[in-house]
N, C-alpha and C positions, 0 to 999 in steps of 0.2 A: 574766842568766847562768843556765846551766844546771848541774850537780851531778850526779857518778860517784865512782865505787869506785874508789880506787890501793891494791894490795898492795904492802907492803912485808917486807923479810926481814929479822930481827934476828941469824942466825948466819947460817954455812953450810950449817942444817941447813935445807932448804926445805919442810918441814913444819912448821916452826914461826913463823907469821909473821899481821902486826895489819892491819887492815883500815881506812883513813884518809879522810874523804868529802873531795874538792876542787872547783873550778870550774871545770868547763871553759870553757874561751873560746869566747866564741860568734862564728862566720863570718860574716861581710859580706858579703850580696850585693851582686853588683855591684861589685864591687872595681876594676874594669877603668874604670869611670866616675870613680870617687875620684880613681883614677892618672892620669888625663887632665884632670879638674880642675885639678888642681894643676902639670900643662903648660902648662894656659891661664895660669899667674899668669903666663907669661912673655912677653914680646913678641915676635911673628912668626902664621909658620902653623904651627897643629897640629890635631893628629889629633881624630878626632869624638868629643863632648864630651855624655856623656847625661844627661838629669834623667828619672830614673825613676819608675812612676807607680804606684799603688797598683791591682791587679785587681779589680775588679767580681767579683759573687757569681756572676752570667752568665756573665764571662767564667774563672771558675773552677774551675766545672762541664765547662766543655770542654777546660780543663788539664788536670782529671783523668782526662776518659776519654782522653788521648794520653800517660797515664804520667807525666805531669811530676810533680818534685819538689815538695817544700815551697818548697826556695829559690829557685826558679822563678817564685813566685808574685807577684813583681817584673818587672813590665814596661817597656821604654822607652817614655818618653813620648816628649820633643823631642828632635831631636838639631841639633848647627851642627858644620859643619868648616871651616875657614877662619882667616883672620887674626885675634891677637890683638894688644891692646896697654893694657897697665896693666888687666888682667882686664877686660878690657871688649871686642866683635865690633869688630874694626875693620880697616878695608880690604877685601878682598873674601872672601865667606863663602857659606854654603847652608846654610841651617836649612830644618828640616823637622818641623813641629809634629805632637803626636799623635792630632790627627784627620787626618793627613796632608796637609795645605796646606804649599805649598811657596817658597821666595822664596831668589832668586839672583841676589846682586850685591852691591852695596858699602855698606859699612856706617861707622859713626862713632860711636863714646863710646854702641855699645849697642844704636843706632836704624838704621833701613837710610836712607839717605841718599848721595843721587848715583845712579847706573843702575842699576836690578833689574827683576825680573821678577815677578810674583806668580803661585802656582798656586792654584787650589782645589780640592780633593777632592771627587767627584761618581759616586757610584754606582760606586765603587772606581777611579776613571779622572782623571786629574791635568787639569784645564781653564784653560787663561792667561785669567787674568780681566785684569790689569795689566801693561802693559812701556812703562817710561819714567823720566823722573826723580820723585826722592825728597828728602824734607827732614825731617831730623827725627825718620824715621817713619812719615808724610804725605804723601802724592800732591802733589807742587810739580812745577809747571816742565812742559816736555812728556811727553803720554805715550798710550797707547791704552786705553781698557778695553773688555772684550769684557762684553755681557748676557749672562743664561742665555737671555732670549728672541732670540737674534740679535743683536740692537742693538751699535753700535759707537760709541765715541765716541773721535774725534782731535782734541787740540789740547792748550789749556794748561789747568793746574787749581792750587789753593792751598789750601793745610793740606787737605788730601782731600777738594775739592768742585773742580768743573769752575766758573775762573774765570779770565776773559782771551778769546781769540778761539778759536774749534772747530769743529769739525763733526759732527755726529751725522746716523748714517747710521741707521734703518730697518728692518727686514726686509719692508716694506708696502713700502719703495721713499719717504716722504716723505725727505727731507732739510732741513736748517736748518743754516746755513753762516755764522759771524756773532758779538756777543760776548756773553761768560754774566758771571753774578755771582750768589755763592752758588748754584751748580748749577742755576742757570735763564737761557734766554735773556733778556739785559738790555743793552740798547744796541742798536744798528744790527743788522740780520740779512737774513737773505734763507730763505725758507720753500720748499720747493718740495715739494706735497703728493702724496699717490701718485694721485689723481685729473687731474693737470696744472696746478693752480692755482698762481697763484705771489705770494707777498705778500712785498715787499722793504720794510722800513722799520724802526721803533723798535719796542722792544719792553722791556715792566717786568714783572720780575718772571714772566715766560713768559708772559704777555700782552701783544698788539700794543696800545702807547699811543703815540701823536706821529701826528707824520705819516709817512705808507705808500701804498704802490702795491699793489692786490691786482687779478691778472687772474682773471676767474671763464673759463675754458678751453671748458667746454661750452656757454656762453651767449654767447661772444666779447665781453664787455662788459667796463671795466675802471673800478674805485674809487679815485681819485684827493684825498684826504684826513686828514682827522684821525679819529682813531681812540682812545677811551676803556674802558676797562676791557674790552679786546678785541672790541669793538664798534665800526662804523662810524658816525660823530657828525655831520663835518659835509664834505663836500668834490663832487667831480664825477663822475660816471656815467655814463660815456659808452662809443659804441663802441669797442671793441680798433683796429680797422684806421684811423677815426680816429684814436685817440690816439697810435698808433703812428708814423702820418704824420706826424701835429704835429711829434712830440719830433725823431724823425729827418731830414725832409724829405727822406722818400723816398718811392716806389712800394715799398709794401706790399703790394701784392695779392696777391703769391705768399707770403707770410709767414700770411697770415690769409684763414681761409674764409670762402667767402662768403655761406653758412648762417646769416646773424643778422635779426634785427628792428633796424631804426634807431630808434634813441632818438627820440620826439617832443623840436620843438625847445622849451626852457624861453623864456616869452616876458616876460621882466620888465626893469622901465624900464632898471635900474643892476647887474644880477646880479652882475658882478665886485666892485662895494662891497660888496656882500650878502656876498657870500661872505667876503671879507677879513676882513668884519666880525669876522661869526659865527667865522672860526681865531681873529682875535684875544684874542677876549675867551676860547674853549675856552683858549687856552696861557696867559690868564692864569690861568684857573680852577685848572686842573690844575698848574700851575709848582711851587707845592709838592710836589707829591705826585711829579709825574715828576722831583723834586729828590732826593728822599728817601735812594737806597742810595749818591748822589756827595754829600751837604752836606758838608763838616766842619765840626762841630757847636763847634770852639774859634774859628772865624770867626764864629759865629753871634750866641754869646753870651759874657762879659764873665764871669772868672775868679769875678767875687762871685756871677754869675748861677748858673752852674754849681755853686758851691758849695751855692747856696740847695735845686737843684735835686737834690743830693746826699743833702741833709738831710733832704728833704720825703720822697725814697725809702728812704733807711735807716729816718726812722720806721715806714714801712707793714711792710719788709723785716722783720720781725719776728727772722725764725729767719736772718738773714745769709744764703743761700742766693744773692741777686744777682738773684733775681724776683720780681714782685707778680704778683697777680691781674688781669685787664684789669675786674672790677668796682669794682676801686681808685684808676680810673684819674679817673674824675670828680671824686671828694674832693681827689687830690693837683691838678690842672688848678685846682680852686677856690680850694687854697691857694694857689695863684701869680694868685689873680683873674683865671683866666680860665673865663668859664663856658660849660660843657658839660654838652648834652644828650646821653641813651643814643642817638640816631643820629647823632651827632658822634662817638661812642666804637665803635661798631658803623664805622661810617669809616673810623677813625684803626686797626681792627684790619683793616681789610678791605686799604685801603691798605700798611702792615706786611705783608702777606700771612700773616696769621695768622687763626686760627679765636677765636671770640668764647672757646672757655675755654681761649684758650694763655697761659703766662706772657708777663713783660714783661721785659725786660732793663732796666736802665739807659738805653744808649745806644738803647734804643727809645724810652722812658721820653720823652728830650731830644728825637729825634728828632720824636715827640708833638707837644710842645711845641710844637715849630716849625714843625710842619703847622698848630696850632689860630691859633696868632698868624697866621699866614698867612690864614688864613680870617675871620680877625678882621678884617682889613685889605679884604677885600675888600666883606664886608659893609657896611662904612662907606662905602665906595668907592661901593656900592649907592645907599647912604641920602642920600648928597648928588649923586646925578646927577641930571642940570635934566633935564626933559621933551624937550629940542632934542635930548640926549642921548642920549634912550633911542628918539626917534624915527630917529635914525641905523641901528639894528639891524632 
């Protein structure tokens, strides 16, 4: 509070009179925010609703070469106009944050949730980054988001990462049409590259794994196989315009030019076993690892298991946080007796799709687990195969 002079008169006579210090009351800025505040306590739509922000020393400097006031020197930050209910954004609204980012549409106990739209502020220019549905808060359900480099991406996404089936479009012109999990092509897809190539098959983790079709376009020749940590492992290579015949049993020849080298024929006694073989044993190889983002880890293991599993992690978990180090990962694997080497660990983080110093969750942690036991299983598997066996491959 601030303090002035009131004169007061003791007679009539008005030269004769005492001099009293008081308080003056000091003004609110912003008044007009308060008043609207206390509109939202009510249920419905009202009028826009400001949280005001404190001036920067920059931005205050140029308040004062344009005459501004003291009391001025309070700025809007956010504003919403829109429906309330029980003091909270609910039903359809439009906030407008004070970097200028924008979002219009419907809202729920606070969060934007159901259809909106998102802006971003960009070199003073309002850009739709987001328009779809909302959960929460959270990018659920369908929607579009625009890149700043071009790039577009349609389809479904969960708690704000692109997950379920989508499209991502390019500014190069590739395309990938097909399903995502945590924000990377995961499951079935179809690839089509701005060179003309086109790979249709499985994919983990944004890496082509399973089995897939890739046409190489400029070579007319086409890969018909399995496919590991995006690499071609074990399958067919052959002409386009043959393969094409095959599958269709049609005349091709106006589909495919006739620009190519013929594959020399492969001349071995039993090829088809061979080949068999060699998918069979890669999907058993791999079965864990292309398991890993669908297992549910309460099918896997036994309520005591899980618990034990719990326990071994909370010890390391030091500070509660809900991560370990992945250099921690060996010690706790040994406490459940299974033993691992630093390239079993370098694996188990590659596989995770994580870098050697990223944390560990829990359900990583399990998921671990379940990869090394698998690996365990097959080693042994190894160790007692007869010679007749392994003649087979």
């Amino acid at each position: 509070m601030s303090f002035g002079l009131y004169r007061v008169d003791h007679s009539r006579d008005h030269s004769k009179s005492s001099l009293f210090a008081y308080e003056k009351p000091k003004k609110e800025p912003h008044k007009r925010w308060k008043v609207n505040a206390e509109k939202a306590l009510k249920t419905g739509t009202r009028a826009a609703v400001y949280w005001p922000k404190k001036v920067e020393n920059k931005e205050r400097s140029i308040l004062e070469t344009k005459s501004y006031k003291q009391r001025d020197y309070m700025m809007v930050g956010s504003t919403y106009k829109g429906e309330w209910q029980l003091n909270q954004k609910h039903g359809f609204g439009v906030q407008v944050w004070a970097k200028g980012n924008k979002y219009e549409g419907q809202w729920r106990n606070g969060l934007q949730h159901g259809k909106g739209t998102f802006w971003v502020m960009v070199k003073k220019k309002l850009h739709k980054q987001y328009s779809g549905s909302w959960r929460k808060g959270l990018k659920s359900g369908l929607g579009v988001f625009f890149y700043k480099n071009g790039d577009r991406y349609e389809g479904e996404w969960l708690n704000g990462v692109r997950q379920g089936k989508g499209t991502l479009f390019k500014t190069d012109g590739e395309q990938y049409n097909g399903m995502w999990r945590d924000d990377k092509p995961c499951g079935f897809g179809r690839l089509v590259k701005a060179s003309g190539d086109v790979y249709r098959g499985h994919w983990l983790n944004g890496k082509r794994e399973g089995s897939g079709i890739y046409l190489y376009k400029a070579k007319q020749k086409i890969y018909d196989g399995e496919w590991v940590d995006d690499m071609p492992k074990c399958g067919v290579y052959c002409d386009a315009k043959q393969f094409l015949k095959r599958k269709a049993n049609v005349d091709v020849s106006k589909q495919i030019e006739e620009k190519y080298r013929p594959i020399p024929i492969l001349r071995l006694k039993d090829p088809d076993s061979l080949l068999i073989s060699r998918i069979e044993s890669i999907e058993r190889e791999r079965f864990a690892v292309r398991n890993l983002p669908y297992v549910e880890l309460e099918n896997q293991f036994s309520g005591e298991e899980l618990d034990e599993m719990r326990q071994i992690f909370s010890r390391v978990d030091i500070n509660g946080n809900g991560s370990v180090e992945a250099n921690e990962l060996r010690v706790m694997f040994e406490t459940l007796d299974i033993p691992a080497n630093p390239n079993d660990i370098v694996n188990i983080m590659k596989d995770l799709d994580k870098s050697e110093d990223s944390k560990i969750s829990f359900d990583e942690f399990v998921r671990g687990v379940h990869f090394m036991q698998h690996t365990l299983v097959l080693e042994r598997d190894r160790a007692h195969s007869t010679p007749t066996d392994d003649a087979d491959f």
